[in-house]
C-alpha positions as a Markdown table, in Angstrom:
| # | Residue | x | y | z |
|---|---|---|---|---|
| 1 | Unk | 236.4 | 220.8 | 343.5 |
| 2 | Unk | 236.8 | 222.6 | 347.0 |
| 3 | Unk | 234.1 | 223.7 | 349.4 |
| 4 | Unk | 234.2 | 227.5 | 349.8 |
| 5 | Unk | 232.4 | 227.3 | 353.4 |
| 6 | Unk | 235.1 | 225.5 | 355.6 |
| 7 | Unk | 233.8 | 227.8 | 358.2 |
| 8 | Unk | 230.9 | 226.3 | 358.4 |
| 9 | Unk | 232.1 | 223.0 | 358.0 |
| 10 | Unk | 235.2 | 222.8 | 360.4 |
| 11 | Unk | 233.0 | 222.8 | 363.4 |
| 12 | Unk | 230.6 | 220.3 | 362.3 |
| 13 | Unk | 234.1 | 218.1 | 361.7 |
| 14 | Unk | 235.9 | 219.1 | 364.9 |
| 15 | Unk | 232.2 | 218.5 | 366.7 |
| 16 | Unk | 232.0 | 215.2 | 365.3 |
| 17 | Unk | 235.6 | 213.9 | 366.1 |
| 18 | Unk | 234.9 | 215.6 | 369.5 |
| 19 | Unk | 232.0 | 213.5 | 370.1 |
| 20 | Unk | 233.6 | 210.4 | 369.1 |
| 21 | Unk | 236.5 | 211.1 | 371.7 |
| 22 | Unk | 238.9 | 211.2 | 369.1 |
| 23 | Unk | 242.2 | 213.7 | 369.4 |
| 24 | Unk | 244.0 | 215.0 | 366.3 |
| 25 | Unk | 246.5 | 212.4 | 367.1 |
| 26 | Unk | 243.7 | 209.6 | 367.4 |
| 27 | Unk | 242.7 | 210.5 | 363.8 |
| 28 | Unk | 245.8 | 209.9 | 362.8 |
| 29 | Unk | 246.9 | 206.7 | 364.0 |
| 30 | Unk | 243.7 | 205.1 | 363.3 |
| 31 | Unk | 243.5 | 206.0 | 359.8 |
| 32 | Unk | 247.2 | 204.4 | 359.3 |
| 33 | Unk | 248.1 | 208.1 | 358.5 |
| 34 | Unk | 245.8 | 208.8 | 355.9 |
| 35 | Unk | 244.4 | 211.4 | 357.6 |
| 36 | Unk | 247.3 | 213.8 | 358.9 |
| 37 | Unk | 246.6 | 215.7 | 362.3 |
| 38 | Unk | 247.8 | 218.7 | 360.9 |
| 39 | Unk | 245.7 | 218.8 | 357.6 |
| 40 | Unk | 242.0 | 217.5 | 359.7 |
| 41 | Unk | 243.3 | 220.2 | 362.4 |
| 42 | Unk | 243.4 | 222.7 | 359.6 |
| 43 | Unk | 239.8 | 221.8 | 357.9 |
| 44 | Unk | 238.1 | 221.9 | 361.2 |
| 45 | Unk | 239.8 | 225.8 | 361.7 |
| 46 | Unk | 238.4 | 226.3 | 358.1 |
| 47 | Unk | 242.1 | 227.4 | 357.5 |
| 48 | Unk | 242.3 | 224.9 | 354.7 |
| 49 | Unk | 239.5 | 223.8 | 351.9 |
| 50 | Unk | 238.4 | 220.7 | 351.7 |
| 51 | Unk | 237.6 | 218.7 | 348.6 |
| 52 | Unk | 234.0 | 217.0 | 347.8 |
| 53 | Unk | 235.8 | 213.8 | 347.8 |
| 54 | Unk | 238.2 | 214.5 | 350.5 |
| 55 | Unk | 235.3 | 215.3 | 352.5 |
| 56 | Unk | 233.3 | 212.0 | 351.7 |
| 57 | Unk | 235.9 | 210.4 | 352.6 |
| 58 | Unk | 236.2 | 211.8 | 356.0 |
| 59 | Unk | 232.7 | 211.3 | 356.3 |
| 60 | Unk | 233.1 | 207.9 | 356.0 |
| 61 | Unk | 235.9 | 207.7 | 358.9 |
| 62 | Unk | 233.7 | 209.1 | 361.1 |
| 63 | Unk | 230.8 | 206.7 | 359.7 |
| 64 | Unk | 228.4 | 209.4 | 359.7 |
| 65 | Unk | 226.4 | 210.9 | 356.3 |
| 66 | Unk | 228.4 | 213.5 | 354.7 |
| 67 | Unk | 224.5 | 215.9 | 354.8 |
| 68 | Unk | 225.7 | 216.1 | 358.4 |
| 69 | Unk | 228.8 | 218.0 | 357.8 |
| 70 | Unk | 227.1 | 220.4 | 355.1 |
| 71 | Unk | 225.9 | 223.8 | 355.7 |
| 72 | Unk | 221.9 | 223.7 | 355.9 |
| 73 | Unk | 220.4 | 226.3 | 353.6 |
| 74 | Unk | 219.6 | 229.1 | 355.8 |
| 75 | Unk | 216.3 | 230.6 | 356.5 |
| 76 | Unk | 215.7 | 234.4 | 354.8 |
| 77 | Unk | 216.6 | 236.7 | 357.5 |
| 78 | Unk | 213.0 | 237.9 | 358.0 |
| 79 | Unk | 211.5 | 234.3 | 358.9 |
| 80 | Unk | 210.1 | 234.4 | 362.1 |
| 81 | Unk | 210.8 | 230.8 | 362.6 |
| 82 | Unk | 207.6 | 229.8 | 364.7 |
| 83 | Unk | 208.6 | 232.3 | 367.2 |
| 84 | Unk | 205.8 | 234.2 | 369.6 |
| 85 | Unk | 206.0 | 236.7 | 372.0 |
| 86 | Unk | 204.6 | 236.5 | 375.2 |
| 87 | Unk | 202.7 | 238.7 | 376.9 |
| 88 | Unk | 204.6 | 238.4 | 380.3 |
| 89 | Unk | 201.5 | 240.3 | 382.6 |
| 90 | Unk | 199.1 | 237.7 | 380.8 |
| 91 | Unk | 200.7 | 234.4 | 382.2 |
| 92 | Unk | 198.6 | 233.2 | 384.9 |
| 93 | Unk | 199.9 | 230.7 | 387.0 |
| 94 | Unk | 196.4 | 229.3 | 388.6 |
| 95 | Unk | 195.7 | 228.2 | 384.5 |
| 96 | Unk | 197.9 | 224.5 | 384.1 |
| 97 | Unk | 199.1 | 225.0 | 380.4 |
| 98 | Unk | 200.3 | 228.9 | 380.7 |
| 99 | Unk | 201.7 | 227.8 | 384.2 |
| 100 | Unk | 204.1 | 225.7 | 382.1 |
| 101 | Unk | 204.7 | 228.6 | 379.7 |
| 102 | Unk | 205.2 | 231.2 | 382.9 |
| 103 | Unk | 207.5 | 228.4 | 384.6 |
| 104 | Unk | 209.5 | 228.6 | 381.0 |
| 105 | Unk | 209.4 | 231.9 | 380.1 |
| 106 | Unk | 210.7 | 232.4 | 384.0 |
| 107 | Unk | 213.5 | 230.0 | 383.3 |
| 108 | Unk | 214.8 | 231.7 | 379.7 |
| 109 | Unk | 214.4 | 235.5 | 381.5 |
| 110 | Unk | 216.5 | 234.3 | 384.2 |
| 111 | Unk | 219.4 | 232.7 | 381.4 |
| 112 | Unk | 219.2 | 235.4 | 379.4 |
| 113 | Unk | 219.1 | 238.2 | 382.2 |
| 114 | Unk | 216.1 | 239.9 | 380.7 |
| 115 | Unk | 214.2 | 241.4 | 383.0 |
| 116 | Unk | 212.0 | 243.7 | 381.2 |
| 117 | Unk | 208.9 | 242.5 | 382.6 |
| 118 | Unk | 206.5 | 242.9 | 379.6 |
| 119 | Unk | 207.2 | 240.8 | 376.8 |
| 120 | Unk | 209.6 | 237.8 | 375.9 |
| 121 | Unk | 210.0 | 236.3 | 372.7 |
| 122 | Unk | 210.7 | 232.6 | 372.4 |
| 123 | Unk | 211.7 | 230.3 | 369.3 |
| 124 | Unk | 208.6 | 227.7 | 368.0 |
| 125 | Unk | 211.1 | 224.9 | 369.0 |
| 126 | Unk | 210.7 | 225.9 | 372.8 |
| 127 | Unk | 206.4 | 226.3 | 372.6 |
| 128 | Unk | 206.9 | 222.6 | 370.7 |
| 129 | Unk | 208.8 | 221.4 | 373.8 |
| 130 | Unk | 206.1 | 223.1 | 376.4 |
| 131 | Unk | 203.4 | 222.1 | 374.4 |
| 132 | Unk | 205.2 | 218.1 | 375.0 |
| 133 | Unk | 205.7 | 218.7 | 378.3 |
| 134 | Unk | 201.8 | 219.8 | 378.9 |
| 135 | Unk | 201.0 | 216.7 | 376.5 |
| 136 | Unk | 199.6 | 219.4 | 374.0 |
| 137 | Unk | 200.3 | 219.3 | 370.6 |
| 138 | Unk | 202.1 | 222.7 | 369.6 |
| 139 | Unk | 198.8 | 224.2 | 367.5 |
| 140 | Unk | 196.5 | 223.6 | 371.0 |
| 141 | Unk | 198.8 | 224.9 | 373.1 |
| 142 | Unk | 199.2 | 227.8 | 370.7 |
| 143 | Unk | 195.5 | 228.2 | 370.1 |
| 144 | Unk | 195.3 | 228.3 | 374.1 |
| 145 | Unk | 197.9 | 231.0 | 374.6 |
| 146 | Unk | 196.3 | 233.3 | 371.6 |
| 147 | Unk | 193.0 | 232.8 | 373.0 |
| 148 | Unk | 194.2 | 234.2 | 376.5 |
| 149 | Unk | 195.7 | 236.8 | 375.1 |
| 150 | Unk | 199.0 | 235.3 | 376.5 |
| 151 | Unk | 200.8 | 235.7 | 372.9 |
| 152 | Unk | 201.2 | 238.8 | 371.0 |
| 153 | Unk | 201.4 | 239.5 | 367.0 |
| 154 | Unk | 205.4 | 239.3 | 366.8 |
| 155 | Unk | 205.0 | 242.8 | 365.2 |
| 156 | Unk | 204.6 | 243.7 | 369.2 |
| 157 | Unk | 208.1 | 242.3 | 369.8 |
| 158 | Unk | 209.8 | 245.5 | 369.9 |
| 159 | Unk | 212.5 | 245.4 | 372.2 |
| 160 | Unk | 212.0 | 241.7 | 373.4 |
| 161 | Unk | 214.8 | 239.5 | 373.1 |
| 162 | Unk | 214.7 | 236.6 | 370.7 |
């Protein structure tokens, strides 16, 4: 049995051997040739399927669990993942907890080169890392920005950036 997605599994192989420090060639020398450079070299560019068992048992070269070189199911498109959208002319600096936010939100505008001025949206993952750099939990520091008026419904995210 082959897996269909190589595309989604070459890079998490060539990421792994990557981290490791291994080349092509490193691959192949230390697995006494088992593993060819060519054929890996062709999994990780998804131009060749790999078999369950093949796949194992490069998971086991690398000594890491094979779930880490599987596609995660993916999230229906519509999720909204935890993200908010902040109401940019509602961050006031003097208040310590949307400080931080401001201070973020300042820091994302600037990477992404968004300079609307009204609205940003960011992914839950970045209010969960504010909310551990304020030494908030993520539902406080959520309940803080909604009760400022500092987050909008993410229906209001029309042209914000996500």
């Amino acid at each position: 049995m082959s897996i269909k997605h190589t595309d989604l599994i070459g890079p998490r192989l060539r990421r792994i051997r990557q981290q490791q420090r291994l080349s092509l060639a490193d691959v192949q020398e230390r697995s006494g040739g088992r593993w060819k450079a060519v054929v890996v070299g062709a999994y990780e560019r998804g131009d060749r399927a790999i078999t369950v068992s093949r796949l194992v048992d490069l998971a086991a070269f690398y000594g890491v669990p094979v779930s880490d070189l599987l596609p995660t199911p993916s999230a229906p498109a519509d999720a909204d993942d935890g993200r908010v959208v902040l109401d940019l002319t509602r961050l006031d600096e003097s208040d310590p907890p949307v400080a931080a936010v401001a201070r973020f939100a300042g820091h994302v505008r600037r990477q992404r080169g968004d300079h609307n001025g009204r609205v940003l949206t960011l992914r839950g993952g970045d209010l969960e890392t504010i909310a551990l750099a304020t030494d908030r939990s993520p539902a406080e520091l959520r309940a803080s920005l909604t009760e400022r008026a500092v987050i909008r419904p993410l229906d209001d995210a029309v042209g914000a950036t996500a």
